[in-house]
C-alpha positions in Angstrom: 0.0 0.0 0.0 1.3 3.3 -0.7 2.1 5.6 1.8 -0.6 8.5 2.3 0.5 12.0 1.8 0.8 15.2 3.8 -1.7 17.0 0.9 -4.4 13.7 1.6 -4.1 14.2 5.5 -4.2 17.9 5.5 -7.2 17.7 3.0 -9.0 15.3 5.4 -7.9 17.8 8.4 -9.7 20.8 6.6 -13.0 18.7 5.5 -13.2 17.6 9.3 -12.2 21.6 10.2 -15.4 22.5 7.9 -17.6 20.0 9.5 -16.6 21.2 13.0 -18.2 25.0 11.7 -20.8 23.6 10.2 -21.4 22.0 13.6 -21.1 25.1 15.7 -23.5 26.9 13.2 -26.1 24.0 14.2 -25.5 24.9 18.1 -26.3 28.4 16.8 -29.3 27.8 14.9 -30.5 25.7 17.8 -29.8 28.4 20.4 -31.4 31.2 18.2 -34.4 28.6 17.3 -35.4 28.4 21.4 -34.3 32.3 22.2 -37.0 35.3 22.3 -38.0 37.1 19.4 -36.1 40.2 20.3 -32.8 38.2 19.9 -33.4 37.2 16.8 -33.0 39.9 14.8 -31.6 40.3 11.3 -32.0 43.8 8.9 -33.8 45.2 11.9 -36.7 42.1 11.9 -37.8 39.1 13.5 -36.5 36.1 12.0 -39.2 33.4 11.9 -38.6 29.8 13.7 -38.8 28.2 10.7 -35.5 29.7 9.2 -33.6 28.7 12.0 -34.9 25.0 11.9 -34.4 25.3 8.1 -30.5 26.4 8.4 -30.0 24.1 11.5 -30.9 21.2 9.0 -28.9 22.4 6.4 -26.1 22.7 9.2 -26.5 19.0 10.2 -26.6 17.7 6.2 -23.3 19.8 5.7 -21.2 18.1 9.1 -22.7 14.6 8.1 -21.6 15.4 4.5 -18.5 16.7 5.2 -17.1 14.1 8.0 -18.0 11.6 5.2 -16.3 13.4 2.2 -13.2 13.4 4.9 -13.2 9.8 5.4 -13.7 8.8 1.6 -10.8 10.9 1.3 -8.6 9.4 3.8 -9.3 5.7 2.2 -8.3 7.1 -1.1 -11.6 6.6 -2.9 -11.1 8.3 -6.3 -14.3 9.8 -7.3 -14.5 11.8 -4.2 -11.1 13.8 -5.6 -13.0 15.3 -8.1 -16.3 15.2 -5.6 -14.2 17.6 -3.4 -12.7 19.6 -6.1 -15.9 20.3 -7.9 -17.0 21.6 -4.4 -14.3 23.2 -3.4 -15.0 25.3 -7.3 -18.8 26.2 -6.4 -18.0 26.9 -2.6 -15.3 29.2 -3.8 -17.8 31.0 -6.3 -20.4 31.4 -3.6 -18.2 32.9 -1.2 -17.8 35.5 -3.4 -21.3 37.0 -2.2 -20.0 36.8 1.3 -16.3 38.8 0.9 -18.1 42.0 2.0 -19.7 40.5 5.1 -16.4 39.4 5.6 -17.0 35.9 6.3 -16.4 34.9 2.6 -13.1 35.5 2.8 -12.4 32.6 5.0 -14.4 30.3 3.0 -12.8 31.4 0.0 -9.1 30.7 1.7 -10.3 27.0 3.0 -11.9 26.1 -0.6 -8.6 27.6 -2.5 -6.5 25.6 -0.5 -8.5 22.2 -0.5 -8.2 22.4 -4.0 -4.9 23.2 -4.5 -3.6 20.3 -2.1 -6.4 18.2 -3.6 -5.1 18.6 -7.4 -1.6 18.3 -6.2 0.4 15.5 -7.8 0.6 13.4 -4.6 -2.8 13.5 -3.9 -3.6 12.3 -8.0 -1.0 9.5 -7.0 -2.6 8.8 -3.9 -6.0 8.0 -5.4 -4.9 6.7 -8.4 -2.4 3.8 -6.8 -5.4 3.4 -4.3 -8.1 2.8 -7.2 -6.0 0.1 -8.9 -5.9 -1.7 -5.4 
């Protein structure tokens, strides 16, 4: 068996990174699902419950999603290279809308550099010596 690289382990660190904010973003939604009205306020109005419950789904799909895409990625699984990198593309272009609330920017660094240790030579080696396994 080959030997894993540094670019497939720090790849699998960052999915399991994203999954931990996705996380926290559920503990959020949850918290501002069960707080008063007048603490959920967003552009100067009541947010409705149903958001909340909404994103908090959404936030619990992406950690699932994401812990999963990590370990495919640690065994070497070669469709989820591209799985990630075609991800890693439309989260990059989506953060876009979010560079002047300033959390875009962040996203925008994690997806750049998932991609860029994802289409690295060793990690290409890495799935394809895996796949012929």
């Amino acid at each position: 068996m080959t030997v894993r690289p540094a670019t497939i382990r720090a790849v699998s660190i960052l999915l399991t990174i994203v999954a931990a904010v996705y996380f926290a973003g559920l503990i959020i939604d949850l918290v501002l699902l069960f707080s008063p009205r007048e603490e959920q306020l967003l552009i100067d109005r009541p947010i409705s419950d149903w958001f909340w419950v909404l994103s908090g789904l959404l936030c619990l799909a992406l950690t699932i999603a994401m812990l999963w895409l990590a370990r495919l990625v640690w065994r070497g699984d070669r469709a989820v290279g591209a799985t990630v990198s075609v991800l890693c593309v439309i989260t990059g272009a989506f953060s876009l809308f979010g560079l002047a609330a300033g959390f875009g920017w962040g996203a925008l660094a994690i997806s750049i550099t998932i991609l860029v240790l994802n289409s690295s030579k060793p990690s290409q080696r890495w799935y394809d010596s895996v796949a012929t396994h």
